[in-house]
C-alpha positions in Angstrom: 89.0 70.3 -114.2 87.0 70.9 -110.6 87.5 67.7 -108.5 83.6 67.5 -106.4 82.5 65.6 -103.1 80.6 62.4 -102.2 80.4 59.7 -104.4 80.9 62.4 -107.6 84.2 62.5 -106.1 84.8 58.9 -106.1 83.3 58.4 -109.5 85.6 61.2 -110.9 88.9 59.6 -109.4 88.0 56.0 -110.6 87.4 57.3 -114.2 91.0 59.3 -114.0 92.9 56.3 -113.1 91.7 54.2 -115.4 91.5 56.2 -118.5 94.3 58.7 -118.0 97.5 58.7 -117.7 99.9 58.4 -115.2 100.6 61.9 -114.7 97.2 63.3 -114.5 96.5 60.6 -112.2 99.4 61.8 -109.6 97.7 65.5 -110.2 94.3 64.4 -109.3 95.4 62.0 -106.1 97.6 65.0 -104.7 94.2 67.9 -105.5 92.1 64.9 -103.2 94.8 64.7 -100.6 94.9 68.5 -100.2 90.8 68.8 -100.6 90.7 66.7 -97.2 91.3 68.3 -93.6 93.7 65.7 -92.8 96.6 67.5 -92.8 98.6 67.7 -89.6 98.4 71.5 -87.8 101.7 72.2 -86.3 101.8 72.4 -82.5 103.3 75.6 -80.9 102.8 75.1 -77.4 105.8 74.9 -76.2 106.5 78.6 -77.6 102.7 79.4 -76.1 102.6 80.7 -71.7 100.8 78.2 -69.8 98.2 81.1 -69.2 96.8 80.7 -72.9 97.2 77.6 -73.8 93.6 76.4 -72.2 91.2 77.4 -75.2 88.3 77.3 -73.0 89.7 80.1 -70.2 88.4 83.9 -71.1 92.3 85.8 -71.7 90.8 88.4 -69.0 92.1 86.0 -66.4 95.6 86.3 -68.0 95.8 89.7 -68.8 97.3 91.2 -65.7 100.6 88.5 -65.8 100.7 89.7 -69.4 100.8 93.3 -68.9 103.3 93.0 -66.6 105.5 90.9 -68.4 104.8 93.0 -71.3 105.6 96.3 -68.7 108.9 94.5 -67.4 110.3 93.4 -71.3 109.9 97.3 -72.1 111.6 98.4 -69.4 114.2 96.0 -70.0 114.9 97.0 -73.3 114.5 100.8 -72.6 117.3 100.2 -70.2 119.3 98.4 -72.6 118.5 100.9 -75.2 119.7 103.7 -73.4 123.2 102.1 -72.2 123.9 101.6 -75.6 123.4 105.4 -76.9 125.4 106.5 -73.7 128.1 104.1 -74.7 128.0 105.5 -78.5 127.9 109.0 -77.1 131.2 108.4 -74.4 132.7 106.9 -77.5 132.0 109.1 -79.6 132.9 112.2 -77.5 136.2 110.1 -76.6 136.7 110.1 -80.2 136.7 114.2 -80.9 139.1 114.8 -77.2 142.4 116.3 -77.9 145.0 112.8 -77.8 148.0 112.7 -75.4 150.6 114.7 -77.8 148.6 117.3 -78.5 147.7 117.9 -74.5 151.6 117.6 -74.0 151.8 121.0 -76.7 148.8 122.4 -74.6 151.0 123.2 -71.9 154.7 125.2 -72.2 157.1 125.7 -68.9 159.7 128.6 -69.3 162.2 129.4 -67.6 162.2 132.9 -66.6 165.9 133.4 -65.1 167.5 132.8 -69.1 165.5 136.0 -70.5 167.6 138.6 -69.3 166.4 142.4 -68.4 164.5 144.2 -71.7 165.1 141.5 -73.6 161.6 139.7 -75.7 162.3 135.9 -76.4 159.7 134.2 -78.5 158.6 130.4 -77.8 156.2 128.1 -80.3 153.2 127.3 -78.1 150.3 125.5 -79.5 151.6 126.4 -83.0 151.3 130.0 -82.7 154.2 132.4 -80.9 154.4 133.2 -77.6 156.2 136.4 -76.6 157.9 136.6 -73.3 159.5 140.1 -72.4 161.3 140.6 -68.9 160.6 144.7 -68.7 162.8 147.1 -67.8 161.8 150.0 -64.5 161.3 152.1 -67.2 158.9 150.1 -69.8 156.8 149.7 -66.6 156.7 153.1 -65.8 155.8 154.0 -69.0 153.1 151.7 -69.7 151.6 152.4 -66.3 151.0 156.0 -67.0 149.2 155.6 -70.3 145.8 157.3 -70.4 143.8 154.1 -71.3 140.7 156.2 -72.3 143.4 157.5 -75.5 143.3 153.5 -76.4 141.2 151.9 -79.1 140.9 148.5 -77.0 141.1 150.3 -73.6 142.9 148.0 -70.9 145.0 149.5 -68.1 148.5 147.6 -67.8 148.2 146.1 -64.4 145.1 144.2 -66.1 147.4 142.4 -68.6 150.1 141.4 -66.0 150.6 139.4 -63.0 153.8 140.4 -62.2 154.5 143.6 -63.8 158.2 143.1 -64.9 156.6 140.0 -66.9 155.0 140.4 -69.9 153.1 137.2 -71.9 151.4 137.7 -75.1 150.4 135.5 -78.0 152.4 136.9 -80.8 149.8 137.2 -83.5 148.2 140.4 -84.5 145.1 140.9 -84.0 144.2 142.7 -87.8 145.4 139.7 -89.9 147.6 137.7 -87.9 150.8 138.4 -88.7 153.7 138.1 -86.7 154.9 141.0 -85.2 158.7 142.1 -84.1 159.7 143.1 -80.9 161.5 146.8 -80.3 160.1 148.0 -83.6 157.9 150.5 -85.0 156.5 154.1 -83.2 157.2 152.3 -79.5 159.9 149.8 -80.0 162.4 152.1 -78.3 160.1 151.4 -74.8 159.8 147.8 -76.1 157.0 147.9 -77.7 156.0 145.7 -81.4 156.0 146.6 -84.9 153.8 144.5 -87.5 154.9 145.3 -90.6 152.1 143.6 -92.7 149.8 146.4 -92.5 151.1 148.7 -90.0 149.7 148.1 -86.6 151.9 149.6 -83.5 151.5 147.7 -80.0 153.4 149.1 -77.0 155.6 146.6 -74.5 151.7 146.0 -72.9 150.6 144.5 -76.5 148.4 147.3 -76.5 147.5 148.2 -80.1 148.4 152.0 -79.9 148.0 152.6 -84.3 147.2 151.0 -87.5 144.5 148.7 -88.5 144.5 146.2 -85.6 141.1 146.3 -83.4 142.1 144.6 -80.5 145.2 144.0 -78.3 147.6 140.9 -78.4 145.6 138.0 -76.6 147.1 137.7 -73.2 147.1 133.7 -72.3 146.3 131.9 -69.1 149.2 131.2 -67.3 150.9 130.8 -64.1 153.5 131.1 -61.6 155.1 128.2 -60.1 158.0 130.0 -58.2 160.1 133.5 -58.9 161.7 131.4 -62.2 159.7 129.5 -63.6 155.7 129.8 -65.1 153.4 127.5 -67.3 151.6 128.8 -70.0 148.2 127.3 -70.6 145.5 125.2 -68.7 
């Protein structure tokens, strides 16, 4: 049923209340209310700047104040916006840092004056072991006069030491990392090592000198604090 204009209109309503009933007549009151421009439009000026509210003003006059509110909200929020990824990447970075335990294991102290002449003591140090040898005269001797072009990995002994009776290896060898014993194998008698997994010979410089290891025992940072006492690690 189309409801229509003018007096039609009327016509139409008057024979629909008085031969229908009640419920069409609510249906046909409620299509004439909403057929009418009567209703109420909501007023959003107070959300509206005072620069656009005038219907009649051209928005060229506005448009500078505008663009740079529209400049100054975007830098705003870029600011914003980039505070919070450097927060999320401190944090997150913070996150991944070694805690205060495991920087306590980074670092080992020993004390030099309980490792007595020729004698290799071996300390846990950030879970692998650390060997310490005080050398005899005569393993330094010996380990200074080695023709380093015979070596596979080819280091000359001062460049392993920074005091030459003090040697400081990580204990691992360098094929499959096994642990390797002190004053074994071909060059145990001048305190060399002995890895009996595969084979591999070191002297008492950790210098692989045969078997299948590629590369001398890792020699750490470390440091001395007086004539008895060094850290080991950074």
């Amino acid at each position: 049923m189309r409801f229509l204009g003018g007096p039609q209109k009327l016509f139409l309503c008057r024979t629909i209340l008085s031969t229908h009933p009640p419920k069409m007549r609510h249906a046909a009151i409620a299509g004439i209310r909403l057929a009418h421009t009567d209703i109420k439009v909501p007023d959003f000026s107070d959300y509206r700047r005072p620069e656009v509210q005038d219907p009649r003003r051209s928005s060229q006059d506005s448009s500078e104040y505008r663009r740079t509110f529209s400049y100054l909200l975007t830098g705003a929020t870029s600011v914003v916006g980039v505070y919070a990824a450097k927060t999320v990447v401190t944090q997150f970075i913070s996150s991944m840092s070694a805690s205060a335990d495991v920087l306590a294991m980074s670092n080992i102290e020993v004390k030099l004056s309980d490792i007595p002449e020729g004698k290799n003591v071996t300390l846990k140090w950030r879970n692998k072991p650390l060997f310490v040898r005080h050398r005899t005269a005569r393993e330094i001797a010996t380990e200074e006069a080695v023709d380093i072009s015979s070596l596979r990995d080819a280091e000359h002994d001062r460049d392993r030491v920074q005091k030459p009776s003090w040697l400081i290896v990580v204990g691992v060898c360098t094929h499959l990392g096994c642990i390797p014993i002190a004053d074994q194998g071909d060059y145990g008698k001048d305190g060399g090592y002995y890895c009996p997994c595969h084979g591999s010979h070191y002297d008492a410089s950790g210098r692989v000198r045969k078997g299948p290891a590629p590369l001398n025992m890792e020699v750490p940072y470390y440091e001395f604090l007086d004539d008895d006492t060094v850290v080991v690690g950074n």
